[in-house]
C-alpha positions as CSV (number, residue, x, y, z in Angstrom):
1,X,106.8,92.4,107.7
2,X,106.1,88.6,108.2
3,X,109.2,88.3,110.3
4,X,107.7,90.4,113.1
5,X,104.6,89.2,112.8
6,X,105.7,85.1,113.1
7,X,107.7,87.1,116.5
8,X,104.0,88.8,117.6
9,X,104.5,92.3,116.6
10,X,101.2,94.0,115.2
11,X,101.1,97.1,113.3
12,X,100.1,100.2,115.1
13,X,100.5,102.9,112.8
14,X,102.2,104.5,109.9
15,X,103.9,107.8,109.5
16,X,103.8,108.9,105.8
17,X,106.6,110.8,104.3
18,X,108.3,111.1,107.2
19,X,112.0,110.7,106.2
20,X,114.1,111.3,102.9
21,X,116.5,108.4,101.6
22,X,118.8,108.9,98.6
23,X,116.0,111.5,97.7
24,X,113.3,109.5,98.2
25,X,110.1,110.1,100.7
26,X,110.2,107.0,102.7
27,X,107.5,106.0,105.5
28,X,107.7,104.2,108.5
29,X,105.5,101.8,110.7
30,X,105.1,101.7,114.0
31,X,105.1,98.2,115.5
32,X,104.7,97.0,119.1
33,X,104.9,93.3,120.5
34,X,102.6,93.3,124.2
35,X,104.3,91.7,127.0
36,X,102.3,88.7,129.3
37,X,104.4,89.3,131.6
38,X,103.7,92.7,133.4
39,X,106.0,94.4,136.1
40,X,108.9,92.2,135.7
């Protein structure tokens, strides 16, 4: 995850067991990088 934090993206959540892959429960995170530019 330090990749899209060094870019600005925060963590804003976390699903849990919300896919399987090659039979195994996976979760995901839900990330989101604000804008300072608004309307554009």
């Amino acid at each position: 995850m330090s990749l899209q934090e060094e870019l600005g993206f925060r963590v804003v959540g976390t699903r849990e067991r919300i896919g399987r892959h090659h039979g195994v429960w996976r979760d995901v995170m839900l990330i989101e990088r604000r804008s300072a530019v608004t309307g554009a």
